[in-house]
N, CA, C and O atoms as CSV, one atom per row, in Angstrom:
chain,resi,resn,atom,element,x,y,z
A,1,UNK,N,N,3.215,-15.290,0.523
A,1,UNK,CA,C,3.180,-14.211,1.512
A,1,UNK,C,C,3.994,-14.612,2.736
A,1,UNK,O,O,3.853,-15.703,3.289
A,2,UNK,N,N,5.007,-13.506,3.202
A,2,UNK,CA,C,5.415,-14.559,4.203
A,2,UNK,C,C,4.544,-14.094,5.194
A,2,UNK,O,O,3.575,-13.368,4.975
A,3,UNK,N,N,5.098,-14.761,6.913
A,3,UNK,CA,C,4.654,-14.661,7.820
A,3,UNK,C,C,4.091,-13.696,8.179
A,3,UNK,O,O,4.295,-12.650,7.563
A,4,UNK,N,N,3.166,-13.718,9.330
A,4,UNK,CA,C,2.971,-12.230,10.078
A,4,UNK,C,C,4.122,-11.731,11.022
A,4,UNK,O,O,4.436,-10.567,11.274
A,5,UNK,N,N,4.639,-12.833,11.454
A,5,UNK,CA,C,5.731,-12.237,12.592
A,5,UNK,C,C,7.252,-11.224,11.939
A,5,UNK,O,O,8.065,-10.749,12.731
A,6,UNK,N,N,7.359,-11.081,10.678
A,6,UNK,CA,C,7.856,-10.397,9.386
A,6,UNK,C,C,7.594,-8.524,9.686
A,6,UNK,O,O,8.231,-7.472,9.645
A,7,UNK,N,N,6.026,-9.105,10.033
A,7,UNK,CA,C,5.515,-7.592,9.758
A,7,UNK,C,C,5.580,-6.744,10.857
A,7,UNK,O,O,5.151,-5.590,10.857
A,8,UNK,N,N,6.283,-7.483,12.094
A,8,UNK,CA,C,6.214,-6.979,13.783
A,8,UNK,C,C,8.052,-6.196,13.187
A,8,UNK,O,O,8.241,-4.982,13.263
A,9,UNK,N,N,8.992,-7.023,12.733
A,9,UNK,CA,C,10.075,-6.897,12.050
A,9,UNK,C,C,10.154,-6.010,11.381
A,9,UNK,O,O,11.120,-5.261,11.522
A,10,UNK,N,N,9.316,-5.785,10.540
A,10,UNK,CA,C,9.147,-4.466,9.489
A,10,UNK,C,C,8.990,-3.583,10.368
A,10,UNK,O,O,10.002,-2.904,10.541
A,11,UNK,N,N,7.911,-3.254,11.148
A,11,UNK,CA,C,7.562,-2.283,11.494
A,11,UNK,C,C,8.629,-1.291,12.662
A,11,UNK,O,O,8.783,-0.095,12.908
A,12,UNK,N,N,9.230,-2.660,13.178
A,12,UNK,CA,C,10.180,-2.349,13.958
A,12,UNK,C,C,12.031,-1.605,13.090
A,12,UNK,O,O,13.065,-1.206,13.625
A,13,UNK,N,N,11.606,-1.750,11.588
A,13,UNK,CA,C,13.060,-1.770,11.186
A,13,UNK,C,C,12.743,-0.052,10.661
A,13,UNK,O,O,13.600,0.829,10.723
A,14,UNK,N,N,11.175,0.172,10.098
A,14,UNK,CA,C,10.845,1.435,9.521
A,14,UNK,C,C,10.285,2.177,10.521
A,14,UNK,O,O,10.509,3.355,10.244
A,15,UNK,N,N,9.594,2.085,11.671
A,15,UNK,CA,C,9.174,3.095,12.761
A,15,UNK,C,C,10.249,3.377,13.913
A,15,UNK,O,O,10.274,4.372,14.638
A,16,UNK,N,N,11.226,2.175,13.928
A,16,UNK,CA,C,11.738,1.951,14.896
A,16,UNK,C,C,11.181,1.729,16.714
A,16,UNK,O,O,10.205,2.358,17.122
A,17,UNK,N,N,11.824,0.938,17.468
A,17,UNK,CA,C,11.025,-0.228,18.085
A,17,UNK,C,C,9.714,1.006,19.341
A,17,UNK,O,O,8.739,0.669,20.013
A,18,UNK,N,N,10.139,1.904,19.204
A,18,UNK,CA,C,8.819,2.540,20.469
A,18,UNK,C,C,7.445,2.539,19.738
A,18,UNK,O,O,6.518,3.009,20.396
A,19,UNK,N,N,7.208,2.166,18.701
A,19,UNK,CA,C,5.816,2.045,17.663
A,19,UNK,C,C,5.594,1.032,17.858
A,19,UNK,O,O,4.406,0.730,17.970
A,20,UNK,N,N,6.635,-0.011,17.997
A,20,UNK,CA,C,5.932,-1.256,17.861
A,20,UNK,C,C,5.153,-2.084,19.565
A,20,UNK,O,O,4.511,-3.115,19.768
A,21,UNK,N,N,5.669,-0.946,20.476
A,21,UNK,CA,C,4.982,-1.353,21.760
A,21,UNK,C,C,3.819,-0.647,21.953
A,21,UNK,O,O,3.230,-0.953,22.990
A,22,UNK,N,N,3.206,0.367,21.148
A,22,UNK,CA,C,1.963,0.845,20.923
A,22,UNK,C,C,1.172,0.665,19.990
A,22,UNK,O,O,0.276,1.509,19.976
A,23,UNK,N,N,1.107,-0.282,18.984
A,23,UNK,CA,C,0.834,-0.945,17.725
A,23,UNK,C,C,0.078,-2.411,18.246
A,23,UNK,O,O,0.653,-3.386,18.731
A,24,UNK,N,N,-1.377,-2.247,17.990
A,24,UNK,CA,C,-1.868,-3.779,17.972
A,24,UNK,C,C,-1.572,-4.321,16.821
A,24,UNK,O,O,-1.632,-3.650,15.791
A,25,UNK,N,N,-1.120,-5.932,16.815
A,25,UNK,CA,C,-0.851,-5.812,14.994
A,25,UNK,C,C,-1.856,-6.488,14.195
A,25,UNK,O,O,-1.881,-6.752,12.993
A,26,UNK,N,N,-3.121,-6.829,15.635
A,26,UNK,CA,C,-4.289,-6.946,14.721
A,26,UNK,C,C,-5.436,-5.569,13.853
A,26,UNK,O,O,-6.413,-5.589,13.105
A,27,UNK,N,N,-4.377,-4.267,14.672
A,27,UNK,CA,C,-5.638,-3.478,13.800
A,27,UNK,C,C,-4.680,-3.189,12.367
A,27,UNK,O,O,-5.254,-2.509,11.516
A,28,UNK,N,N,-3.289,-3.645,12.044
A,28,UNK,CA,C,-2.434,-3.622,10.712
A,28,UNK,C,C,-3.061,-4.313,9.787
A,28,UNK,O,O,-3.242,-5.524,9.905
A,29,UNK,N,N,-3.441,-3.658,8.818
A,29,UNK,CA,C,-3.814,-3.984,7.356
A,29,UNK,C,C,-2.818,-3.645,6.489
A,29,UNK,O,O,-1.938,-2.831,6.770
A,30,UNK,N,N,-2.956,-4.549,4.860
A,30,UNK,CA,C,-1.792,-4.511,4.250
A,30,UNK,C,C,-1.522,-5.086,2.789
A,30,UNK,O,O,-1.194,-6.269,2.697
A,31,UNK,N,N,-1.616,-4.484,1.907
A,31,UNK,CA,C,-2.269,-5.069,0.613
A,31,UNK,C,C,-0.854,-5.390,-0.112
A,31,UNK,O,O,0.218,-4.785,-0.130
A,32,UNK,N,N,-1.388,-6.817,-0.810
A,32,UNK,CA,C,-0.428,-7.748,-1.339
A,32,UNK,C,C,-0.509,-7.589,-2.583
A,32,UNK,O,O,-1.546,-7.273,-3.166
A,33,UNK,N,N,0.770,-7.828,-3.204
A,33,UNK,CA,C,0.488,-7.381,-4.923
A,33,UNK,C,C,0.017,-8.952,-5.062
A,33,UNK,O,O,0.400,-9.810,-4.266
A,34,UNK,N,N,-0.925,-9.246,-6.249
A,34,UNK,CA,C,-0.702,-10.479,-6.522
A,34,UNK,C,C,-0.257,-10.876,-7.246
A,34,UNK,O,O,-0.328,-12.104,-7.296
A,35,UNK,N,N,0.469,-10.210,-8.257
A,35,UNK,CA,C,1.826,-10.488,-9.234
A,35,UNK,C,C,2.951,-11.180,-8.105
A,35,UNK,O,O,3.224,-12.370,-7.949
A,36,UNK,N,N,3.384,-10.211,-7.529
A,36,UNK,CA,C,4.667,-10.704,-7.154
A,36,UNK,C,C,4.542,-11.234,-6.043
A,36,UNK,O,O,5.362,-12.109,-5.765
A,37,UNK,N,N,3.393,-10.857,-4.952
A,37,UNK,CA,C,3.692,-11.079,-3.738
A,37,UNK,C,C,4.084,-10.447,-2.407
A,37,UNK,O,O,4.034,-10.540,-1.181
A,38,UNK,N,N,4.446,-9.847,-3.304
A,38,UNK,CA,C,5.247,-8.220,-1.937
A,38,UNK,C,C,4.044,-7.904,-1.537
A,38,UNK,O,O,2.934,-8.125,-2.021
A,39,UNK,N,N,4.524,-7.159,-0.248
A,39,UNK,CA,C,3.819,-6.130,0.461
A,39,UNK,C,C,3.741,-4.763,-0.271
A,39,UNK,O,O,4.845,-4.393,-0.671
A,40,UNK,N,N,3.166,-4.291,-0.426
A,40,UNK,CA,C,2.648,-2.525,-1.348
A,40,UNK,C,C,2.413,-1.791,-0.648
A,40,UNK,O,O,2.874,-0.660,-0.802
A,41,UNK,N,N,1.623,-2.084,0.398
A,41,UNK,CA,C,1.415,-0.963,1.313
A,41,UNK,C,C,0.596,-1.432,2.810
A,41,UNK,O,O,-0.274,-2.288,2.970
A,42,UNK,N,N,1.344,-0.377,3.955
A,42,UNK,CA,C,0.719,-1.355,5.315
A,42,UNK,C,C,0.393,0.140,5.536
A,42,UNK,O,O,0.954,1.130,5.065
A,43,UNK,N,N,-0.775,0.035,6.465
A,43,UNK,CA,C,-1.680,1.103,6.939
A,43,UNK,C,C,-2.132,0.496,8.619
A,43,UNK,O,O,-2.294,-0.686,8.922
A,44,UNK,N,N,-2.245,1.549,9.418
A,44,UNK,CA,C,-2.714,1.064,10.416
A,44,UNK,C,C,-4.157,1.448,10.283
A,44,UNK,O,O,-4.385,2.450,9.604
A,45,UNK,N,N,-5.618,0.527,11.064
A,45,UNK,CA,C,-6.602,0.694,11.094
A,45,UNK,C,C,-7.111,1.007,12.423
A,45,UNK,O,O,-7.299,0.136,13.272
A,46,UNK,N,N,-7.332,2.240,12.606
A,46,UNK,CA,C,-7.458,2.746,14.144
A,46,UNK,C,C,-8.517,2.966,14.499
A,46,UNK,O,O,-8.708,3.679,15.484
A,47,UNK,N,N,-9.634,2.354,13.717
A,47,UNK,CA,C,-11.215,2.213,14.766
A,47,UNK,C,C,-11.626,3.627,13.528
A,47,UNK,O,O,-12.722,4.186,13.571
């Protein structure tokens, strides 16, 4: 799996960067295949 600091990167490359200054990236959840490893899917968890 890589890093978390990846996923500040991601989010910034697919929302583009004004999401990522309103985004805690502790409420980001994000399920890992365990075949391969990839990321499958990131969801934000908003309370």
């Amino acid at each position: 799996m890589r890093k978390l600091k990846d996923i500040s990167y991601i989010l910034d490359y697919v929302f583009g960067r004004s999401i990522h200054d309103s985004i805690d990236l502790g409420q980001i959840k994000f399920l890992v295949s365990k075949k391969t490893g990839k990321v499958k899917q990131l969801y934000c968890d908003d309370g």
